[in-house]
TORKOL-4160 file (C-alpha; in steps of 0.2 Angstrom, whole numbers, padded with zeros to 4 digits, m for minus):
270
<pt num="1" X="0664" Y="0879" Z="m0206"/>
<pt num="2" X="0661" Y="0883" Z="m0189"/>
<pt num="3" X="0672" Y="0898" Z="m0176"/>
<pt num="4" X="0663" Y="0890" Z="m0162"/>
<pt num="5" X="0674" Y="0883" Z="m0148"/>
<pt num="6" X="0679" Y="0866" Z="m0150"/>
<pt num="7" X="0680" Y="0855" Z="m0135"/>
<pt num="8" X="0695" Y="0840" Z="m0134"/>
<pt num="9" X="0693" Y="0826" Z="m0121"/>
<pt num="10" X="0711" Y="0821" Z="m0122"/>
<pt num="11" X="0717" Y="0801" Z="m0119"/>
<pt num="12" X="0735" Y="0795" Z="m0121"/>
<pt num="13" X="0743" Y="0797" Z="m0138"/>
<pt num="14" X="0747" Y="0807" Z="m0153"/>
<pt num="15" X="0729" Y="0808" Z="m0158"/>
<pt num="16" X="0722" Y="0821" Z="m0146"/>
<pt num="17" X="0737" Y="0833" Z="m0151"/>
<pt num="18" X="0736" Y="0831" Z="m0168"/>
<pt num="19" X="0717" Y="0833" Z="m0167"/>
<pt num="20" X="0719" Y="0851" Z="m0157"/>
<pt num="21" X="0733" Y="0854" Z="m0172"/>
<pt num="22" X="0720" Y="0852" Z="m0185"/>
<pt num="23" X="0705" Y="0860" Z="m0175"/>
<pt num="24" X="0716" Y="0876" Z="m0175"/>
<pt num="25" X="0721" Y="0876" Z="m0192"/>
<pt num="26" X="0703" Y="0877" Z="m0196"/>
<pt num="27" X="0702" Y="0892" Z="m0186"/>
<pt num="28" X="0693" Y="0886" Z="m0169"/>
<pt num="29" X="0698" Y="0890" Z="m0150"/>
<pt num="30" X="0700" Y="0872" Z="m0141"/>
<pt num="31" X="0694" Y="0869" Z="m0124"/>
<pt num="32" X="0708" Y="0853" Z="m0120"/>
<pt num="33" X="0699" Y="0841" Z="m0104"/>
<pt num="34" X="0716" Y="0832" Z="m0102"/>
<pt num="35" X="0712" Y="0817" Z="m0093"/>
<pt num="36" X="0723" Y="0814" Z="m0078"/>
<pt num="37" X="0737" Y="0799" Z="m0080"/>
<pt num="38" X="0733" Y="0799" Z="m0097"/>
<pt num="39" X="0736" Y="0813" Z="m0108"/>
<pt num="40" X="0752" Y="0819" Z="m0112"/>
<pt num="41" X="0756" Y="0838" Z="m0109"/>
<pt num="42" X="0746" Y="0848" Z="m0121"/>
<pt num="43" X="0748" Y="0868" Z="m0126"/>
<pt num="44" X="0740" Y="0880" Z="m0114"/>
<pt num="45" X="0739" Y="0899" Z="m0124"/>
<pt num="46" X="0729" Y="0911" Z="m0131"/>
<pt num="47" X="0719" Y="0897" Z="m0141"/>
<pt num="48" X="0718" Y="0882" Z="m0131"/>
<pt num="49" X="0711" Y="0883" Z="m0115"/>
<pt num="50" X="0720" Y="0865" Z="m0103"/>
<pt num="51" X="0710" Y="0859" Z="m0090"/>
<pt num="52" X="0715" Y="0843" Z="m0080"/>
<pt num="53" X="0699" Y="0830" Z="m0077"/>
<pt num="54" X="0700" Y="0814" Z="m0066"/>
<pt num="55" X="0691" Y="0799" Z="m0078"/>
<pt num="56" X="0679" Y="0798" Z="m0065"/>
<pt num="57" X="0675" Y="0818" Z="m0065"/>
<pt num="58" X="0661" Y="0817" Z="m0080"/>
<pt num="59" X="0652" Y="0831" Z="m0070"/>
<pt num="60" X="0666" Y="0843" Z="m0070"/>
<pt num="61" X="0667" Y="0839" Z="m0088"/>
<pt num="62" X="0651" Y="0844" Z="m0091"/>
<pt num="63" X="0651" Y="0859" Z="m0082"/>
<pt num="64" X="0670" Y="0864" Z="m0089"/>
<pt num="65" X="0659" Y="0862" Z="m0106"/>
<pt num="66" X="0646" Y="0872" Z="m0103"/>
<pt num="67" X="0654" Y="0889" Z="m0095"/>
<pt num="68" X="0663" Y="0889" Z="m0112"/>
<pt num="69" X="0650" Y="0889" Z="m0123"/>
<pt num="70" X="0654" Y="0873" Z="m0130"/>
<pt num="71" X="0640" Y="0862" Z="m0141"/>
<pt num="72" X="0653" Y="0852" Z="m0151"/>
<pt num="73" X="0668" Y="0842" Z="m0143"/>
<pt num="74" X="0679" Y="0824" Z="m0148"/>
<pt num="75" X="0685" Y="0810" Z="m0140"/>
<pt num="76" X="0703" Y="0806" Z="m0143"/>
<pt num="77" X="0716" Y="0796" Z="m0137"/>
<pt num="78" X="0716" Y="0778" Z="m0130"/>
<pt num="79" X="0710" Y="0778" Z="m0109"/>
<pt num="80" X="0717" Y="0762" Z="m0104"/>
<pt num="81" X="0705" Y="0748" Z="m0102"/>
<pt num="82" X="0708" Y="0743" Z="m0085"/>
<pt num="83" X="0704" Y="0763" Z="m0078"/>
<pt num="84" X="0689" Y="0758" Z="m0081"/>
<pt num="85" X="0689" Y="0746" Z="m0065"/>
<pt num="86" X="0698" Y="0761" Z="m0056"/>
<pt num="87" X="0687" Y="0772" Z="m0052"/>
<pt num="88" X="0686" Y="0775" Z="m0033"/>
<pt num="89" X="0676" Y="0790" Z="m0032"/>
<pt num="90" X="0666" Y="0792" Z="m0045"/>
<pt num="91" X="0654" Y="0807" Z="m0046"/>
<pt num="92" X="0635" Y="0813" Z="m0048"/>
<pt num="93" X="0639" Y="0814" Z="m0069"/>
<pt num="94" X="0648" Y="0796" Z="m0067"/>
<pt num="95" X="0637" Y="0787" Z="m0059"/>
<pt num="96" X="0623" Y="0794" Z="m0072"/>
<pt num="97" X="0635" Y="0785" Z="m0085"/>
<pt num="98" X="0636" Y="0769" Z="m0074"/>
<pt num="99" X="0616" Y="0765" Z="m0071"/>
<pt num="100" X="0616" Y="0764" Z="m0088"/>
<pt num="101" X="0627" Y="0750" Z="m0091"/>
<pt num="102" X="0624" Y="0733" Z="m0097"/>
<pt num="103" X="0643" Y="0726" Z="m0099"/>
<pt num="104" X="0657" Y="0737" Z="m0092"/>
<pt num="105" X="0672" Y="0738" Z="m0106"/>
<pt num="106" X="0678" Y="0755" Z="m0110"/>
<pt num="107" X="0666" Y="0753" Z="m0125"/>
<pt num="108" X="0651" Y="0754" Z="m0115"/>
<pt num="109" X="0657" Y="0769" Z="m0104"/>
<pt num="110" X="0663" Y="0778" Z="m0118"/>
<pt num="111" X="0645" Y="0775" Z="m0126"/>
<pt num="112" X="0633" Y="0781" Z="m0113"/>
<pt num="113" X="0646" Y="0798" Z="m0108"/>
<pt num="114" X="0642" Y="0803" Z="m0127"/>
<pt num="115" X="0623" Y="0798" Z="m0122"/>
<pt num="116" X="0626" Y="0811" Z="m0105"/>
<pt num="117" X="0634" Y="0823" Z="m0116"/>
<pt num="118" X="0619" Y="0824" Z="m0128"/>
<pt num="119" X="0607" Y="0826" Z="m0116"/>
<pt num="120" X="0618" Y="0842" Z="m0108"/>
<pt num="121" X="0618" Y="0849" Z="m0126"/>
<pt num="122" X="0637" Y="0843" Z="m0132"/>
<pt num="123" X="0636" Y="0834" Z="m0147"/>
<pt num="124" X="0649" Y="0823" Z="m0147"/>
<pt num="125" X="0659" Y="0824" Z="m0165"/>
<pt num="126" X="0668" Y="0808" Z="m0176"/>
<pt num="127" X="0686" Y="0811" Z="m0171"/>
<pt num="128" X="0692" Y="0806" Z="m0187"/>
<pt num="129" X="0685" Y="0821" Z="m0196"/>
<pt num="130" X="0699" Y="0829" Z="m0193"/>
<pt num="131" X="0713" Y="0817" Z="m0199"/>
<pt num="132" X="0703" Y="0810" Z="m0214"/>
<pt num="133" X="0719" Y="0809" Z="m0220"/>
<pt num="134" X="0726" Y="0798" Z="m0210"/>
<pt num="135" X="0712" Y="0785" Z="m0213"/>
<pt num="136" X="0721" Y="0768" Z="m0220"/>
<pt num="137" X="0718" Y="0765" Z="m0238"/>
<pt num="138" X="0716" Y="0748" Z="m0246"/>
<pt num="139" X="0729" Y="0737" Z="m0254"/>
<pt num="140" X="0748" Y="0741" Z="m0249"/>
<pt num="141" X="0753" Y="0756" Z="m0238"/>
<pt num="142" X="0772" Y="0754" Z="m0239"/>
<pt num="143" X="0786" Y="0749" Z="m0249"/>
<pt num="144" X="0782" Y="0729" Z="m0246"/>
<pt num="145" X="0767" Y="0721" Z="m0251"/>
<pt num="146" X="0764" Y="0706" Z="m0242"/>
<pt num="147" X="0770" Y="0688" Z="m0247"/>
<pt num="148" X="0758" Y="0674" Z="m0252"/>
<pt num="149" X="0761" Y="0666" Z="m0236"/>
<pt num="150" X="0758" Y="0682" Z="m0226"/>
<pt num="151" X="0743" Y="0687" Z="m0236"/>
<pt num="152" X="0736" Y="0670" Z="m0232"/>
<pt num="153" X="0738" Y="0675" Z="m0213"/>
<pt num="154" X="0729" Y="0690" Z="m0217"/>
<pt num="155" X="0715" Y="0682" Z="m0224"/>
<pt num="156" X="0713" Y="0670" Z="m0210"/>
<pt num="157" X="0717" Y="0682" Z="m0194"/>
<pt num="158" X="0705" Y="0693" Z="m0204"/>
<pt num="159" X="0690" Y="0683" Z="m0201"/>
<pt num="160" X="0695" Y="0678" Z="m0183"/>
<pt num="161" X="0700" Y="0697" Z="m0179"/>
<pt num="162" X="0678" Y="0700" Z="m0185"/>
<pt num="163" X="0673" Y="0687" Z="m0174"/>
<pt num="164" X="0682" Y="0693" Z="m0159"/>
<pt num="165" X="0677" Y="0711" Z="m0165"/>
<pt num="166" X="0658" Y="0706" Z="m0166"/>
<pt num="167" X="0661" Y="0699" Z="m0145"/>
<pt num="168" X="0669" Y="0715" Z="m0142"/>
<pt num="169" X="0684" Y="0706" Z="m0134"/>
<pt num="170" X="0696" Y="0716" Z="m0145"/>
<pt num="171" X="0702" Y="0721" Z="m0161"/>
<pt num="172" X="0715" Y="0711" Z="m0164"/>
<pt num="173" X="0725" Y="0694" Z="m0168"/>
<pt num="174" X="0741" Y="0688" Z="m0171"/>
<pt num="175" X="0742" Y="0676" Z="m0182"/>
<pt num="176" X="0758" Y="0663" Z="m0187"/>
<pt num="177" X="0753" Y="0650" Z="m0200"/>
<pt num="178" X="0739" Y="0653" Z="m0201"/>
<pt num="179" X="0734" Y="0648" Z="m0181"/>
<pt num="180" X="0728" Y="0663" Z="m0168"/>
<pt num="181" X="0743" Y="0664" Z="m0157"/>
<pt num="182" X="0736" Y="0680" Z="m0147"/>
<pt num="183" X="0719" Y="0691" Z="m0142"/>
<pt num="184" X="0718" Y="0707" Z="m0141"/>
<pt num="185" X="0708" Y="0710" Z="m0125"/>
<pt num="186" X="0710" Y="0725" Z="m0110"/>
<pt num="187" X="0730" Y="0724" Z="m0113"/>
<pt num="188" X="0729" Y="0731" Z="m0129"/>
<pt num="189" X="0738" Y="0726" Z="m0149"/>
<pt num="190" X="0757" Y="0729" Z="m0142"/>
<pt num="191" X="0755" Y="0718" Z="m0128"/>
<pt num="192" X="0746" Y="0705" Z="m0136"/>
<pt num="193" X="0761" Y="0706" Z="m0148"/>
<pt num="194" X="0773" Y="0704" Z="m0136"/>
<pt num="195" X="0763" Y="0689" Z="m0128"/>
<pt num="196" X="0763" Y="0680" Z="m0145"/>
<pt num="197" X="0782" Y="0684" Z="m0150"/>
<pt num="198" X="0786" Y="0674" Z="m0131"/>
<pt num="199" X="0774" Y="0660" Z="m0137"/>
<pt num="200" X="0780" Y="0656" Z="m0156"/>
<pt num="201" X="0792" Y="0670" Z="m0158"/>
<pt num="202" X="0796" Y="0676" Z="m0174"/>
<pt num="203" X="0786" Y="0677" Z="m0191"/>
<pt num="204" X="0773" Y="0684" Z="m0187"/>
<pt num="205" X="0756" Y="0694" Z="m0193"/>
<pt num="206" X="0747" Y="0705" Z="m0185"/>
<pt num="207" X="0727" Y="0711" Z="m0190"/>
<pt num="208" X="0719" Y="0724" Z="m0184"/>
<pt num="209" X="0700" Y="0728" Z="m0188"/>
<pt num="210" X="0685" Y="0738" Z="m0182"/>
<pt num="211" X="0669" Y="0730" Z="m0171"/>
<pt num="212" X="0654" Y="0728" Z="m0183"/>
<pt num="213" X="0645" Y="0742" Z="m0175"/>
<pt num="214" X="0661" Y="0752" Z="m0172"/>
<pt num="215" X="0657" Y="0772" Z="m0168"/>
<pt num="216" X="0670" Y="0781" Z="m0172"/>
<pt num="217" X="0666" Y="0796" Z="m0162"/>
<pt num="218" X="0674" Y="0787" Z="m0145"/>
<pt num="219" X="0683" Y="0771" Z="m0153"/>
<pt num="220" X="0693" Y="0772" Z="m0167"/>
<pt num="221" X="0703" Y="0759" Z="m0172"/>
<pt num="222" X="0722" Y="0765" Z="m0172"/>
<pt num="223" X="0741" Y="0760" Z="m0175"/>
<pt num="224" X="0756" Y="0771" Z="m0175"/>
<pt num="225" X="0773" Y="0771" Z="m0175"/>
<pt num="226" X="0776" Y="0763" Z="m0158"/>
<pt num="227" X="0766" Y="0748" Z="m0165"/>
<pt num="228" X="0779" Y="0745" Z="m0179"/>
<pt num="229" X="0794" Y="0747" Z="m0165"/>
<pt num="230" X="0783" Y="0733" Z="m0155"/>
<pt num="231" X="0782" Y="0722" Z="m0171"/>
<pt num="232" X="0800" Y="0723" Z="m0175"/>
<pt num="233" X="0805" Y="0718" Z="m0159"/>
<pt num="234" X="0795" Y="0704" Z="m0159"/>
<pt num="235" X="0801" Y="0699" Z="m0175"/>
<pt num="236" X="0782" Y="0702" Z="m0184"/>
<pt num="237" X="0783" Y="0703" Z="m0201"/>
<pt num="238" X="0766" Y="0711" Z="m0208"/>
<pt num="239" X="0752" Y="0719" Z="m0202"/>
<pt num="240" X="0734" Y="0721" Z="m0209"/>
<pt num="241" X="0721" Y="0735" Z="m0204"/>
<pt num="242" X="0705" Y="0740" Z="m0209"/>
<pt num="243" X="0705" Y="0750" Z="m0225"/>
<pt num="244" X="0691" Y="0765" Z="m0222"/>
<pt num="245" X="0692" Y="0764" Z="m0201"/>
<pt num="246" X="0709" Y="0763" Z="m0194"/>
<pt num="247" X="0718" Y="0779" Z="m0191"/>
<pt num="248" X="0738" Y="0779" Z="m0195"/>
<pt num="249" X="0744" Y="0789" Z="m0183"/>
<pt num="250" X="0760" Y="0800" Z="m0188"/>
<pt num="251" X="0758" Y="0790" Z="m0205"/>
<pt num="252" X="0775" Y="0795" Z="m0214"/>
<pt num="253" X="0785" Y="0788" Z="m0199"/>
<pt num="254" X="0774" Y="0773" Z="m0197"/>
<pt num="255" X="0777" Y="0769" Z="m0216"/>
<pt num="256" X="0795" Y="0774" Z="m0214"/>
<pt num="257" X="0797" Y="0762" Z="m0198"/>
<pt num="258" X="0789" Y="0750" Z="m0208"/>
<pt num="259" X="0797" Y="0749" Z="m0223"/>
<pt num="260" X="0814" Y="0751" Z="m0214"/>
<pt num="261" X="0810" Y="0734" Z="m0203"/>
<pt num="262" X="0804" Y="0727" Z="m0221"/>
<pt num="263" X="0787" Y="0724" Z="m0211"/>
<pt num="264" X="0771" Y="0723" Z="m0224"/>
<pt num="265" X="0759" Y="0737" Z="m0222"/>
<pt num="266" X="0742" Y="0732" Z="m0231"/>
<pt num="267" X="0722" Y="0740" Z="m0230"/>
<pt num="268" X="0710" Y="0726" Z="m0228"/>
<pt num="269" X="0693" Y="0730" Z="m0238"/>
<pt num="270" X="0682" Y="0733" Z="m0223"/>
């Protein structure tokens, strides 16, 4: 295990504190870039150095980075997909990212800034190695298994949810009867939600899975307990992740939420 100083691009979200919480357990000084209308407030103290970034500041980043020594640093937290048509001034380090582009989702950003980093000596790290337990399992995650009628909207939304994961539209489908009432696309899974519970309103299932490819150093897939508040609102009955890839954020109160809506919590075999 590794004293050297960690470095923390932080999004919006639990993840990034509960990634710096874990980092410091295990001993290491954290370097937080906190990006800008994203992340939340975040510690500042003898272990954790804060530093505020604009998303399209890549170069400050790097040199923020570098001064401190740092050769390893995560990704976490969720930059909303529509920043990325936002920028207004972006910088020598940004523009570096952009010439590189062939689509431009948050996927493809995200991909070539770790390209950027490695090349300036910053090994991007697999976020999820510090919340491994908070990877979903398979089968049921709660109290409720799902019914037959909801494991058959699994199944369906499922294969729909890999398709529209394969054309890295989104993550996500909501499913009633087995019919696609919502995609996930730049909105993200608790909007789409709400879209379908205006559509078809209640009775409804929700899947969530990772893209063929998916590289879990920028772009895990997540839920957490404001999902579950989302799906109870909108009357949703079950939801499905990706057993071995999604991250349960806050885990025991997303179960707890879940089980106290009676809302089915399952891990999908990937």
């Amino acid at each position: 295990m590794t004293s050297e100083p960690l470095g923390l691009i932080a999004g919006n979200g639990a993840f990034p504190r509960l990634v710096l919480d874990e980092a410091r357990r295990r001993g290491r000084a954290v370097l937080v870039l906190a990006i800008e209308g994203e992340a939340d407030a975040l510690p500042d103290d003898a272990d954790v150095r804060l530093h505020w970034i604009g998303l399209g500041e890549v170069s400050k980043a790097i040199r923020l980075l570098k001064e401190a020594g740092i050769h390893e640093a995560v990704m976490a937290g969720q930059v909303k997909h529509n920043k990325v048509f936002n920028i207004l001034k972006p910088d020598l380090g940004l523009l570096r990212v952009l010439k590189r582009l062939g689509t431009r989702n948050t996927t493809a950003v995200l991909g070539a800034v770790a390209d950027v980093l490695a090349e300036e000596g910053i090994q991007l790290l697999d976020s999820t190695g510090f919340l491994t337990p908070l990877i979903a399992g398979v089968g049921t995650l709660g109290r409720r298994t799902p019914s037959a009628a909801e494991q058959a909207d699994i199944d369906f939304g499922l294969a729909a949810a890999r398709e529209v994961a394969r054309l890295d539209i989104g993550q996500s489908v909501v499913v009633k009867g087995k019919a696609v009432v919502a995609v996930e696309a730049m909105e993200g899974t608790d909007e789409a939600i709400r879209r379908a519970a205006q559509l078809v309103g209640a009775g409804l299932t929700v899947v969530k899975v990772a893209r063929p490819q998916q590289d879990m150093r920028y772009d895990v897939p997540v839920v957490g307990p404001r999902t579950i508040d989302v799906m109870r609102e909108a009357g949703a009955t079950a939801l499905a992740v990706e057993a071995g890839k999604t991250l349960l954020l806050e885990r025991e109160l997303l179960i707890a939420g879940a089980d106290a809506a009676d809302i089915a919590v399952w891990g999908a075999r990937a």
